[in-house]
mmJSON file of the N, C-alpha and C atoms, coordinates in Angstrom:
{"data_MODEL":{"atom_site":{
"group_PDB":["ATOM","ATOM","ATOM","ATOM","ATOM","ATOM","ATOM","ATOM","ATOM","ATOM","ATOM","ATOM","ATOM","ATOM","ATOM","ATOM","ATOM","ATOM","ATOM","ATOM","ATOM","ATOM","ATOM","ATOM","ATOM","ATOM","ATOM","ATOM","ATOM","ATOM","ATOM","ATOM","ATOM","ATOM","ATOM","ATOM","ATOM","ATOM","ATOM","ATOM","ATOM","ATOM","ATOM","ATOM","ATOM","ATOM","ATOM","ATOM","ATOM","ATOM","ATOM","ATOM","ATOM","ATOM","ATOM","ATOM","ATOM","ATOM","ATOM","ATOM","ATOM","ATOM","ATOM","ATOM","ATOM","ATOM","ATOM","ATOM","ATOM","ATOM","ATOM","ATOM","ATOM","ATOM","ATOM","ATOM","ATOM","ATOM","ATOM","ATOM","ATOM","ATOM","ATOM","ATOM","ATOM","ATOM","ATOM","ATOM","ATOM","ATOM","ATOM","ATOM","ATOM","ATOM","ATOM","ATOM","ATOM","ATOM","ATOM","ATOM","ATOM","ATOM"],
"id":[1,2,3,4,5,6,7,8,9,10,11,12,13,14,15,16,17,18,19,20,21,22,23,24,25,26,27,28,29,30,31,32,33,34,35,36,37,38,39,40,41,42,43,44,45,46,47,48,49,50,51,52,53,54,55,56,57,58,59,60,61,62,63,64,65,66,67,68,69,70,71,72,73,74,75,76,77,78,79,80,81,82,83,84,85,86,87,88,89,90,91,92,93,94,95,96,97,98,99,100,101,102],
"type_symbol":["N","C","C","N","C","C","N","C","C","N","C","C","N","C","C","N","C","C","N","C","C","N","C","C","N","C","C","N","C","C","N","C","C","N","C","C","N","C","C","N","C","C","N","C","C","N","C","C","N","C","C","N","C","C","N","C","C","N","C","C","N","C","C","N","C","C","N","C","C","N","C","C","N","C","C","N","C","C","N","C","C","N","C","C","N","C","C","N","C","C","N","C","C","N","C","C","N","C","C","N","C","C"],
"label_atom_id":["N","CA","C","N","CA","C","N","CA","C","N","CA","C","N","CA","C","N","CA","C","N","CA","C","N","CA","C","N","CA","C","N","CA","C","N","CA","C","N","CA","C","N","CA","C","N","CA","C","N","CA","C","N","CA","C","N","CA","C","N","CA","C","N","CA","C","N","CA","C","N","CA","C","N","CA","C","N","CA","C","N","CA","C","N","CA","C","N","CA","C","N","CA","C","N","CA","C","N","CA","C","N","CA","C","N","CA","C","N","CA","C","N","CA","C","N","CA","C"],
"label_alt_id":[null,null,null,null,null,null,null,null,null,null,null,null,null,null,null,null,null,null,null,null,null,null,null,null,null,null,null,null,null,null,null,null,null,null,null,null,null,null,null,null,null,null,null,null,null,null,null,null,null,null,null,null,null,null,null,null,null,null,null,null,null,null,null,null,null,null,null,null,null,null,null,null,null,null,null,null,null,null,null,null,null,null,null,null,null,null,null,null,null,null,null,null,null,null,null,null,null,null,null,null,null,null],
"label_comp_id":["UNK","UNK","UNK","UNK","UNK","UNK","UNK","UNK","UNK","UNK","UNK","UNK","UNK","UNK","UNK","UNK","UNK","UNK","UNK","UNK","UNK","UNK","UNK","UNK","UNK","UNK","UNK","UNK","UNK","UNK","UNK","UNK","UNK","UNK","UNK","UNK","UNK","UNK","UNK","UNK","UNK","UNK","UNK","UNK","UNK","UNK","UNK","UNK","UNK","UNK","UNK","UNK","UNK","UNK","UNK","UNK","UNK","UNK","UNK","UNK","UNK","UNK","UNK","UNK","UNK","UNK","UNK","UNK","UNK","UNK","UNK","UNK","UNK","UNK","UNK","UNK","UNK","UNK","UNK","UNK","UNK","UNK","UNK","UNK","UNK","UNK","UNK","UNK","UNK","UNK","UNK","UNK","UNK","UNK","UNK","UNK","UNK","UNK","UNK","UNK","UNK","UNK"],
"label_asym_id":["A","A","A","A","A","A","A","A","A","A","A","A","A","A","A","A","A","A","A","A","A","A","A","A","A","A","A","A","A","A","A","A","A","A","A","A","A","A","A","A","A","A","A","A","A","A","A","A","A","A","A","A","A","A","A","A","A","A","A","A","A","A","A","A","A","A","A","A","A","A","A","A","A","A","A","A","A","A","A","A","A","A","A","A","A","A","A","A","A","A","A","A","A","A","A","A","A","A","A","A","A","A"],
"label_entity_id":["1","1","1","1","1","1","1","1","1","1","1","1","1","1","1","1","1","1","1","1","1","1","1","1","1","1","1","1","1","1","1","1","1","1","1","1","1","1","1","1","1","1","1","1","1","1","1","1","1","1","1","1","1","1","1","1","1","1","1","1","1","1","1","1","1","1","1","1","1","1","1","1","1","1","1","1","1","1","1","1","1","1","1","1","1","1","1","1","1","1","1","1","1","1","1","1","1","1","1","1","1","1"],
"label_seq_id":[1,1,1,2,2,2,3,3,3,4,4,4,5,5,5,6,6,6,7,7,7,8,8,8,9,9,9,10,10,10,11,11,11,12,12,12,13,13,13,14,14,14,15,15,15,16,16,16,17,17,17,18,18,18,19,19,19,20,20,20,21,21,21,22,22,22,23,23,23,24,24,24,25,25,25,26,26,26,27,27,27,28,28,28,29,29,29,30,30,30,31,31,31,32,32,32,33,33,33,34,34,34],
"pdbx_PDB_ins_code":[null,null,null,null,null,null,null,null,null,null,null,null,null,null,null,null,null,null,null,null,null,null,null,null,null,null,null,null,null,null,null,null,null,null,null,null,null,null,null,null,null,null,null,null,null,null,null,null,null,null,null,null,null,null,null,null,null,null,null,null,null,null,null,null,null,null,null,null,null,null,null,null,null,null,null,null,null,null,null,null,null,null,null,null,null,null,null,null,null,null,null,null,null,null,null,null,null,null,null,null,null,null],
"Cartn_x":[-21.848,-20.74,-21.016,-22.097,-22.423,-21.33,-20.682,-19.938,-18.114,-17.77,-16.913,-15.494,-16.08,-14.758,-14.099,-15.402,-14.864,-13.886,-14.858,-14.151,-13.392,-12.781,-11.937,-12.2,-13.185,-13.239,-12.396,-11.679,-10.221,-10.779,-10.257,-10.046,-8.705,-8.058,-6.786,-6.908,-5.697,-4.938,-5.142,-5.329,-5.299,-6.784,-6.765,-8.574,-9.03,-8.439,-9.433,-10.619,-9.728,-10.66,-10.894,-9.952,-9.957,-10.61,-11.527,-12.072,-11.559,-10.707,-10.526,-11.276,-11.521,-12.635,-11.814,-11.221,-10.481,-10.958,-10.298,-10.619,-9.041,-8.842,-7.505,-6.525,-5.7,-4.98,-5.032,-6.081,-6.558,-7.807,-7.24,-7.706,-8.712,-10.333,-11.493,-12.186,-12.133,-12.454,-11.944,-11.893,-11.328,-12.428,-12.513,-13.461,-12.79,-13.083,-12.238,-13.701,-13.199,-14.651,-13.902,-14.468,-14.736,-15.272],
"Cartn_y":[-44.151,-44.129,-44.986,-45.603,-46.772,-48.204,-48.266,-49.216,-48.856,-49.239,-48.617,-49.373,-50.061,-51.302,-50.931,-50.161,-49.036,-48.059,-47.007,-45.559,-45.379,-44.129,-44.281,-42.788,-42.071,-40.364,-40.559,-38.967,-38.731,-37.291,-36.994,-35.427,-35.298,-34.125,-33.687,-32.189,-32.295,-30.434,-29.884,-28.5,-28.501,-28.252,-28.672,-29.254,-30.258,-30.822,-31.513,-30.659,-29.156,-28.65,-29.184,-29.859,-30.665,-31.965,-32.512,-34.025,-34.306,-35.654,-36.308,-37.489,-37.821,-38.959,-40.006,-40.843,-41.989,-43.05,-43.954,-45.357,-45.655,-46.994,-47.985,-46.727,-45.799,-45.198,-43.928,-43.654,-42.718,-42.199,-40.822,-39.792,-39.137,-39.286,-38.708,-37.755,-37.405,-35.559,-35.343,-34.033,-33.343,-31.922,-31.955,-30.983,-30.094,-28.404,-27.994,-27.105,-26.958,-26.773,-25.112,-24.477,-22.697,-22.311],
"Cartn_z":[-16.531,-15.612,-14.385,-14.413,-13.18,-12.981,-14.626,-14.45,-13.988,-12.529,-11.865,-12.862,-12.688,-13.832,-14.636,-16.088,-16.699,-16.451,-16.489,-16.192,-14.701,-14.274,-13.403,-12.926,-11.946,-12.036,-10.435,-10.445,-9.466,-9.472,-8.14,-8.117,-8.565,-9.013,-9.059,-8.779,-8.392,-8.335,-6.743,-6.588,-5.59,-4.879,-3.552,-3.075,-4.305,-4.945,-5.985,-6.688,-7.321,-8.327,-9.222,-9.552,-11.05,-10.746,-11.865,-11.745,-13.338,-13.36,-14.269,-14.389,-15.881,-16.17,-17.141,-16.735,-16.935,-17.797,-18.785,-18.991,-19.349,-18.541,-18.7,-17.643,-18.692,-18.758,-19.77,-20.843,-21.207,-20.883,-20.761,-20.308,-21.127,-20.667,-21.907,-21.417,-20.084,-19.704,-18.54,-18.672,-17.919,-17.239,-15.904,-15.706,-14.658,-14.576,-13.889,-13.1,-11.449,-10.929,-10.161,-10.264,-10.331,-8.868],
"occupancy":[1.0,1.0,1.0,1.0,1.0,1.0,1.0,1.0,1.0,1.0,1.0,1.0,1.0,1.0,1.0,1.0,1.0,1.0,1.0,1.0,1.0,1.0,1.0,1.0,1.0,1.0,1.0,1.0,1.0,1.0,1.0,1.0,1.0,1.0,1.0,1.0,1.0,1.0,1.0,1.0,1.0,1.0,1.0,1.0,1.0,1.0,1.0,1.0,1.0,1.0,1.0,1.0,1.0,1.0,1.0,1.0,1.0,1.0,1.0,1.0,1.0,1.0,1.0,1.0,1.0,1.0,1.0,1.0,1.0,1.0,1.0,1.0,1.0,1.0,1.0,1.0,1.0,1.0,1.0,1.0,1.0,1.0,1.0,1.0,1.0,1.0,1.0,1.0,1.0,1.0,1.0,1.0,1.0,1.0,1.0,1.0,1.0,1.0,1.0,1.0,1.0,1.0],
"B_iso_or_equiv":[0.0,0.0,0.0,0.0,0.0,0.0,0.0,0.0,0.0,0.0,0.0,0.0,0.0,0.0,0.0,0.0,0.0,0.0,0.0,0.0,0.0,0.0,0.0,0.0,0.0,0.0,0.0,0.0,0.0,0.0,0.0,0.0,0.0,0.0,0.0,0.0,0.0,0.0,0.0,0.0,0.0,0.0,0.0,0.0,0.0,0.0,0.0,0.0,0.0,0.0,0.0,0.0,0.0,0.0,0.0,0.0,0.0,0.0,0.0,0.0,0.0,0.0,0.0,0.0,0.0,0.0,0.0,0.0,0.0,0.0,0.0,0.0,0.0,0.0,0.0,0.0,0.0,0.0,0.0,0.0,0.0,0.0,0.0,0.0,0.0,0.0,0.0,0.0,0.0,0.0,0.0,0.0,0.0,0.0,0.0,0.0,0.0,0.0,0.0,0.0,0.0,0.0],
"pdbx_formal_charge":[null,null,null,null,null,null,null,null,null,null,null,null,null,null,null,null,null,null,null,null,null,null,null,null,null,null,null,null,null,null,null,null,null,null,null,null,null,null,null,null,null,null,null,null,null,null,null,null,null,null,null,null,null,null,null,null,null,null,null,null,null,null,null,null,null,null,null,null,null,null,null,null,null,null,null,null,null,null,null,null,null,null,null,null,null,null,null,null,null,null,null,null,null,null,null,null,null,null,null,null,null,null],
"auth_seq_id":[1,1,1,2,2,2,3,3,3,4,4,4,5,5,5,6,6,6,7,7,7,8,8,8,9,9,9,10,10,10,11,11,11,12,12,12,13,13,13,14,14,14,15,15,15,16,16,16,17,17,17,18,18,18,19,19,19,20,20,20,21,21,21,22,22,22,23,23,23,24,24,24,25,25,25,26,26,26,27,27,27,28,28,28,29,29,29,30,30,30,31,31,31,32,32,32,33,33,33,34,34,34],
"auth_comp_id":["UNK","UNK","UNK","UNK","UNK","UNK","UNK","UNK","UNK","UNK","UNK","UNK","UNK","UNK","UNK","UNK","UNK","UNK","UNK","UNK","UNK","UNK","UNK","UNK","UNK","UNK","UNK","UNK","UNK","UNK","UNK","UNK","UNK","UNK","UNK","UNK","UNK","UNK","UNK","UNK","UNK","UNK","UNK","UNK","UNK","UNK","UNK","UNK","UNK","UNK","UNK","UNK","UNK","UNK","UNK","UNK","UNK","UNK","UNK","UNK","UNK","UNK","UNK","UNK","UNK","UNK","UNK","UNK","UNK","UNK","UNK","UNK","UNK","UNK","UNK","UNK","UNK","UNK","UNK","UNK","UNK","UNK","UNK","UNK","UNK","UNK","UNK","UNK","UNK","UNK","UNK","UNK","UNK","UNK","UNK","UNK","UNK","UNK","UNK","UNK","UNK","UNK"],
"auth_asym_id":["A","A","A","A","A","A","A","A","A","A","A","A","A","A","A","A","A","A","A","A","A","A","A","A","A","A","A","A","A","A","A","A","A","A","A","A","A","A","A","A","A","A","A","A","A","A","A","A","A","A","A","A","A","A","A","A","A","A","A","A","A","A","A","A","A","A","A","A","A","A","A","A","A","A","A","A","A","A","A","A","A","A","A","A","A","A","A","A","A","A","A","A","A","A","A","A","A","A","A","A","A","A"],
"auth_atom_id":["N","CA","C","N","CA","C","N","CA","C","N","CA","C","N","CA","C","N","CA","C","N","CA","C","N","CA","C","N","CA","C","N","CA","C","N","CA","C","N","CA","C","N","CA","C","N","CA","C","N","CA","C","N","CA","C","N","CA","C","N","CA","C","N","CA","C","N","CA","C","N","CA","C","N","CA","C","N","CA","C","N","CA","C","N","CA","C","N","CA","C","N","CA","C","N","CA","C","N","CA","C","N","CA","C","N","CA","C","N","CA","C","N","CA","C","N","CA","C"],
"pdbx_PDB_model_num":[1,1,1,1,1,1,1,1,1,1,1,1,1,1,1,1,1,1,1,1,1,1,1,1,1,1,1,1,1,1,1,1,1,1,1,1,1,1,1,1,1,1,1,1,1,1,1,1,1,1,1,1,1,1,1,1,1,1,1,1,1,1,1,1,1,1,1,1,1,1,1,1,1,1,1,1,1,1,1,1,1,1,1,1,1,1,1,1,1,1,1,1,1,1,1,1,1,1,1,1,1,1]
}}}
């Protein structure tokens, strides 16, 4: 995941519980933080 070019990680939701893990426009994880 060093290459930023690649992948694309975002917080989402609310406070940014959610971290989504991006390439292009599909979506390859999803992590939800507790």
């Amino acid at each position: 995941m060093a290459n930023q070019e690649t992948y694309q990680v975002a917080p989402k939701g609310f406070w940014g519980t959610t971290i989504e893990v991006k390439e292009a426009d599909r979506q390859l994880m999803t992590f939800a933080l507790n």
